[in-house]
C-alpha beads as a LAMMPS data file, in Angstrom:
LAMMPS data file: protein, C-alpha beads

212 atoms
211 bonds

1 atom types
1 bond types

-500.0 500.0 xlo xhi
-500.0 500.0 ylo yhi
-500.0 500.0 zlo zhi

Masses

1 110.0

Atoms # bond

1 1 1 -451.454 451.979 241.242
2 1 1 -451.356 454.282 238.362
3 1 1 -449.879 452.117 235.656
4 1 1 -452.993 449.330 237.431
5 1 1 -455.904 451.923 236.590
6 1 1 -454.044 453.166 233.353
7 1 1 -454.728 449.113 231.908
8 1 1 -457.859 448.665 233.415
9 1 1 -459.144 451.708 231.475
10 1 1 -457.294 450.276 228.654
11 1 1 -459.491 447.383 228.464
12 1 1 -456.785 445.095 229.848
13 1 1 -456.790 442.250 232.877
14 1 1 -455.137 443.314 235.821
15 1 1 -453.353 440.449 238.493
16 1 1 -453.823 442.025 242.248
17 1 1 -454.095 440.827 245.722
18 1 1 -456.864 439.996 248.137
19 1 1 -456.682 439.289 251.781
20 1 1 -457.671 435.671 250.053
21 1 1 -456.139 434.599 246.689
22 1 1 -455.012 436.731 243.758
23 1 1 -457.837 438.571 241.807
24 1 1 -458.327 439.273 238.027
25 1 1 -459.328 442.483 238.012
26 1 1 -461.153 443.962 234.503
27 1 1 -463.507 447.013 233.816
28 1 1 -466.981 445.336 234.434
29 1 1 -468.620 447.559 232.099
30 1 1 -466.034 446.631 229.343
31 1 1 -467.657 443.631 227.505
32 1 1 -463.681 442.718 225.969
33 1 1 -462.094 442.872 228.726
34 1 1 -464.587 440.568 230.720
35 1 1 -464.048 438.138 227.702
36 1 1 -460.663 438.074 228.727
37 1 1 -461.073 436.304 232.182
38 1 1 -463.042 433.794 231.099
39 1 1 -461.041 432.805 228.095
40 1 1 -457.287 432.835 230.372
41 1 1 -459.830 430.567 233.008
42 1 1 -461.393 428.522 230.644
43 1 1 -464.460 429.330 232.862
44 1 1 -467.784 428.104 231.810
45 1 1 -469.548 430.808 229.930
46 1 1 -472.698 430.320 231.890
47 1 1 -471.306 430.980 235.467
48 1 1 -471.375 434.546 236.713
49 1 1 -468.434 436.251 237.773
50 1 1 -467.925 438.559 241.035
51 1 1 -467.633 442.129 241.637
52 1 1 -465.196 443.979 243.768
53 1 1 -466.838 447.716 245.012
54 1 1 -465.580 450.227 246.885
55 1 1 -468.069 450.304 249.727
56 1 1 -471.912 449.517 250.029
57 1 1 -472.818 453.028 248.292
58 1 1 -471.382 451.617 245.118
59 1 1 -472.874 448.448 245.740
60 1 1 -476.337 449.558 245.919
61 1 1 -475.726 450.742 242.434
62 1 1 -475.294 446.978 241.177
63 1 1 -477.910 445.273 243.699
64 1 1 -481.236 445.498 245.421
65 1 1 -480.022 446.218 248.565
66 1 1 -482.858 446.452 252.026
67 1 1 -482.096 447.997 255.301
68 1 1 -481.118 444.707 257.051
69 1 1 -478.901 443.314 254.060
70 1 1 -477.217 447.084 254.089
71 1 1 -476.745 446.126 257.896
72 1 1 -475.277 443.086 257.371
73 1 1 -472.878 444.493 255.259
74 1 1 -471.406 447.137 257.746
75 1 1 -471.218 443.885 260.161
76 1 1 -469.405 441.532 257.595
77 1 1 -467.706 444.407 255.091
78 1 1 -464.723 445.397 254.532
79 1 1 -463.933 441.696 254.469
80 1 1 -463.917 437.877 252.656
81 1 1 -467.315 437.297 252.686
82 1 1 -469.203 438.053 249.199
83 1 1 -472.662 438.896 248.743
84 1 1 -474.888 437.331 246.304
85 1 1 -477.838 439.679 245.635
86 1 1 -480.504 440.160 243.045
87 1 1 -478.964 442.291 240.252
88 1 1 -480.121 445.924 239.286
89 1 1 -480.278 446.514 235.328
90 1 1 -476.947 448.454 235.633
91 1 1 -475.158 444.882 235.637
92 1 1 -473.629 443.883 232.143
93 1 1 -474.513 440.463 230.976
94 1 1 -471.188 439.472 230.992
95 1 1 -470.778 439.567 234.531
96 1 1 -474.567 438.214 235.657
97 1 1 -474.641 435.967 233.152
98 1 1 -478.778 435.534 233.016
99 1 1 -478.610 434.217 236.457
100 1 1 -480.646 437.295 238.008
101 1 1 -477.731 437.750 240.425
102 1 1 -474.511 439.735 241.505
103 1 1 -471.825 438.571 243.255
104 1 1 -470.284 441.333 245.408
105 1 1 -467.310 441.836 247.541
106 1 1 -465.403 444.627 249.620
107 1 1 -461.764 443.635 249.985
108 1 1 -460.165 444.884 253.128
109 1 1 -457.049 444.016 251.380
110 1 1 -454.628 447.439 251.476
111 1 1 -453.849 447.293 247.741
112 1 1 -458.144 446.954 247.064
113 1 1 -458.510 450.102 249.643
114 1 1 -456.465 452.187 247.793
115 1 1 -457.584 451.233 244.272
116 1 1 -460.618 453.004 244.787
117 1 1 -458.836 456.444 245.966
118 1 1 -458.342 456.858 242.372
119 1 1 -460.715 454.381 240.150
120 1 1 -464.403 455.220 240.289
121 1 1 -465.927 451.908 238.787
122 1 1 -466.164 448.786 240.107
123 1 1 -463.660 445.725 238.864
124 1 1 -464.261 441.909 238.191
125 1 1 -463.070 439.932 240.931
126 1 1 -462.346 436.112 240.714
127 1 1 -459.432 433.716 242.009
128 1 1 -456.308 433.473 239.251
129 1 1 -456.603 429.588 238.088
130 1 1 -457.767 427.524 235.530
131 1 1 -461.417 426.497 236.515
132 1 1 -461.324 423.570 238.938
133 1 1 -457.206 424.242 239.517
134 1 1 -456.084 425.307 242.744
135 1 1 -456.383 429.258 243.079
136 1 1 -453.211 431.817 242.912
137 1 1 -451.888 432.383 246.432
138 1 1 -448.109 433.214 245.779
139 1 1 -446.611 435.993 243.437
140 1 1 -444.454 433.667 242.048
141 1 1 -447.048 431.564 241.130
142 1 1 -448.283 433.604 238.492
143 1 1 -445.630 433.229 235.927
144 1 1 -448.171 431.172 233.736
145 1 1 -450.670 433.977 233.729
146 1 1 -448.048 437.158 233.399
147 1 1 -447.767 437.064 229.580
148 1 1 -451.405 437.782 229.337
149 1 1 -452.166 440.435 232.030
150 1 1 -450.624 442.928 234.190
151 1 1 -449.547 442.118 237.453
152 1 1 -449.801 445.115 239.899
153 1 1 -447.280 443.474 242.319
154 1 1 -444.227 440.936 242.455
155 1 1 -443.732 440.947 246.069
156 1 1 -447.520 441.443 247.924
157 1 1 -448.566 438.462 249.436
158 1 1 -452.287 437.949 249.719
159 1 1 -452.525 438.841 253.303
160 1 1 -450.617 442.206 252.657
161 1 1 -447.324 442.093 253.793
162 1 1 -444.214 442.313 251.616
163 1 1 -442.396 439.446 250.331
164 1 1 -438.948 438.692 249.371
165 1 1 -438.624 437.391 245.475
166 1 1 -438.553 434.499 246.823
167 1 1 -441.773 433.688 248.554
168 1 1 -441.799 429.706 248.423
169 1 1 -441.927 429.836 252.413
170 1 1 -444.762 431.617 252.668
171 1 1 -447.745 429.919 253.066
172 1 1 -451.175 431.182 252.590
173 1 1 -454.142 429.227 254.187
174 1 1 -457.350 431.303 253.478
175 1 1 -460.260 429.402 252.124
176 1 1 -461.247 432.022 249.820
177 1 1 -464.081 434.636 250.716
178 1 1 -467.384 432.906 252.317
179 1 1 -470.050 433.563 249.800
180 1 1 -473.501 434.115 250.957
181 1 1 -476.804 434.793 248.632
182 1 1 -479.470 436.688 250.496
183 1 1 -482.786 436.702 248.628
184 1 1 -486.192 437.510 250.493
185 1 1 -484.638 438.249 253.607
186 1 1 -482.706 434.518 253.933
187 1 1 -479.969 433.888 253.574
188 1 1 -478.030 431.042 252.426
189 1 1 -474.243 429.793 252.404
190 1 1 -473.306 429.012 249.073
191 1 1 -469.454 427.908 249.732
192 1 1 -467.306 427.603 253.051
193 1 1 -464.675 430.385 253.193
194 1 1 -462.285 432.546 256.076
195 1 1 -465.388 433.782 257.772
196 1 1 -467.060 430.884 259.504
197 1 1 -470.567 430.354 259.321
198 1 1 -471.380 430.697 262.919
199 1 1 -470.348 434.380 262.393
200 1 1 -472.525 434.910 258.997
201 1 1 -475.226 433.151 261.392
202 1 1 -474.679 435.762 264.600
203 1 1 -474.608 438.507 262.070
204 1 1 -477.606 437.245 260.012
205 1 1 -479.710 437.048 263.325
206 1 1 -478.468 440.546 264.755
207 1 1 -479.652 442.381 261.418
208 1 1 -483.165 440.507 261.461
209 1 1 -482.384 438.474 258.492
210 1 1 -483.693 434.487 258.293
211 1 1 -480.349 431.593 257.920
212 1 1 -481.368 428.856 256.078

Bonds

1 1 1 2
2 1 2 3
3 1 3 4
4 1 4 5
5 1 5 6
6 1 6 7
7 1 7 8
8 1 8 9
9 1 9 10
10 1 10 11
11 1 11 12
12 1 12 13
13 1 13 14
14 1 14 15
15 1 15 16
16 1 16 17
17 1 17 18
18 1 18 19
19 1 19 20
20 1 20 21
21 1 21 22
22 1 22 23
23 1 23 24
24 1 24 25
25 1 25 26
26 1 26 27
27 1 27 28
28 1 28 29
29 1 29 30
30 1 30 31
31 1 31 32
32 1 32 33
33 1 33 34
34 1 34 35
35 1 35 36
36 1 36 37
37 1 37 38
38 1 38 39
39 1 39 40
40 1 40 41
41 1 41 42
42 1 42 43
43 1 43 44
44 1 44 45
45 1 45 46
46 1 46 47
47 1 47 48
48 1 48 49
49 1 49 50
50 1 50 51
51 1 51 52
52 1 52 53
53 1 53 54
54 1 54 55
55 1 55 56
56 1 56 57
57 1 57 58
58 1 58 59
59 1 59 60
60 1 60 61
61 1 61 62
62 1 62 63
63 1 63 64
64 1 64 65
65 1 65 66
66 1 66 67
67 1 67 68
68 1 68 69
69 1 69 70
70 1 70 71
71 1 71 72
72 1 72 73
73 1 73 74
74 1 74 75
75 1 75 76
76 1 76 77
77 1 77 78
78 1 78 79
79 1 79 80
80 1 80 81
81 1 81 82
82 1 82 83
83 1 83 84
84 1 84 85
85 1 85 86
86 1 86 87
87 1 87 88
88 1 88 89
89 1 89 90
90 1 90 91
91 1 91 92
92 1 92 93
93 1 93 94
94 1 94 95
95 1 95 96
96 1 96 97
97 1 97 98
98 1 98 99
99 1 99 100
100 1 100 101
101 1 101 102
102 1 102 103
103 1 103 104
104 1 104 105
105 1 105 106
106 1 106 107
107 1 107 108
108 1 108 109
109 1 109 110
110 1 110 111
111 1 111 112
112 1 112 113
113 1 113 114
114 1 114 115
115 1 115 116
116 1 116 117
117 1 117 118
118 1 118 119
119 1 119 120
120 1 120 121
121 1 121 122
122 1 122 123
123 1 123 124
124 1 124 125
125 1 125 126
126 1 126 127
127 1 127 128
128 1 128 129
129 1 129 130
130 1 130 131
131 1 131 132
132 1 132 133
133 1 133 134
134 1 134 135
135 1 135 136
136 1 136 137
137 1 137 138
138 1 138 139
139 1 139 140
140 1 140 141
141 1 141 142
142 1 142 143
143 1 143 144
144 1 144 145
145 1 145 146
146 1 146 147
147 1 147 148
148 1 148 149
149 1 149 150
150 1 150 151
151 1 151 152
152 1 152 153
153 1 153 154
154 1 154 155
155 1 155 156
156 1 156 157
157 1 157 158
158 1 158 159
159 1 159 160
160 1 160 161
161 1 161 162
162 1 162 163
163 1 163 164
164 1 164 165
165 1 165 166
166 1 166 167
167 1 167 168
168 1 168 169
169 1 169 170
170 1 170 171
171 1 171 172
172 1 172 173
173 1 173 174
174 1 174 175
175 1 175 176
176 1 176 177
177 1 177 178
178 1 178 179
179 1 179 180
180 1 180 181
181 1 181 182
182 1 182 183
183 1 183 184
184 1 184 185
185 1 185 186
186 1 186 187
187 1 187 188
188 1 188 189
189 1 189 190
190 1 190 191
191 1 191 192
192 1 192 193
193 1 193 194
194 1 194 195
195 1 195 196
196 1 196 197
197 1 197 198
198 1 198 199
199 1 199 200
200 1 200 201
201 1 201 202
202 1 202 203
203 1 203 204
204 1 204 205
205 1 205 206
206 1 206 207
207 1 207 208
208 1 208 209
209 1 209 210
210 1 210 211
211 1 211 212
């Protein structure tokens, strides 16, 4: 974890696991680093790019947050379900990309928990692939990447328990994080994920808040 924050304040891109897929993690607020994850994506320069926080506190620093989308979080968060929320100015362009947006997400992945013991910012998070590939699932899967960024881990799967070096049996079947935008008290599944939608739509309808 130290040598993980010691990079990220370095400006570099940081390889870590999610209850989900592998993340690359980066300093949001450091316009290089950002740079970085597209260009080792090849991600279209007009798509935004998510946020991982360390709790809703932090995330009302990023977002316009109301009292029902605040309650929605302590139903769906810690968890794989990102938020899509209008943007406060305190967003770099890098990461909303003009789109009037932030993506956010609360991993309840052990290794994300503990990041923020020590790290006070918030980090980039988005699946380890070339754009359109299949995402990262498997240490050992991210020989193609290592060269160019740190990986915080070897042998952490992505649900959290420890692998062997050898981790071709293991088989990860998570969707990826649900990702919901709530705008004007609706909200709206934007892609399929681990959390189902008829538990965003319980959720959604116990904090007040409009499916559509």
């Amino acid at each position: 974890m130290k040598k993980a924050i010691e990079q990220l304040k370095l400006g570099a891109v940081i390889a870590y696991p999610t209850e989900t897929y592998w993340g690359l993690g980066a300093d949001v607020y450091n316009k290089t680093a950002v740079g970085k994850i597209f260009d080792l994506k090849k991600r279209d320069a007009s798509k935004a790019i998510s946020v991982l926080v360390r709790d809703i506190d932090m995330a009302k620093d990023l977002a316009e947050i109301s009292k029902n989308v605040e309650d929605l979080m302590y139903v769906l968060w810690p968890g794989p379900v990102t938020f899509v929320l209008p943007k406060k100015d305190t967003v770099p362009e890098g990461i909303h990309r003009n789109t009037g947006f932030v993506g956010l997400r609360n991993s309840s992945h052990p290794w994300c928990q503990s990041l923020f013991n020590d790290y006070q910012g918030p980090i980039t998070t988005t699946s380890i692939n070339i754009s359109g590939d299949r995402p990262v699932t498997l240490a050992s899967e991210l020989k193609g990447f290592s060269k160019d960024i740190y990986v915080v881990s070897n042998n952490e799967s992505p649900n959290g328990n420890a692998q062997s070096s050898s981790d071709s049996e293991f088989e990860n079947n998570s969707l990826g994080s649900t990702v919901i935008k709530v705008s004007g008290g609706t909200v709206k599944i934007l892609r399929a994920g681990d959390v189902s939608a008829e538990i965003i739509n319980q959720a959604t309808s116990s904090c007040q808040l409009k499916n559509i």
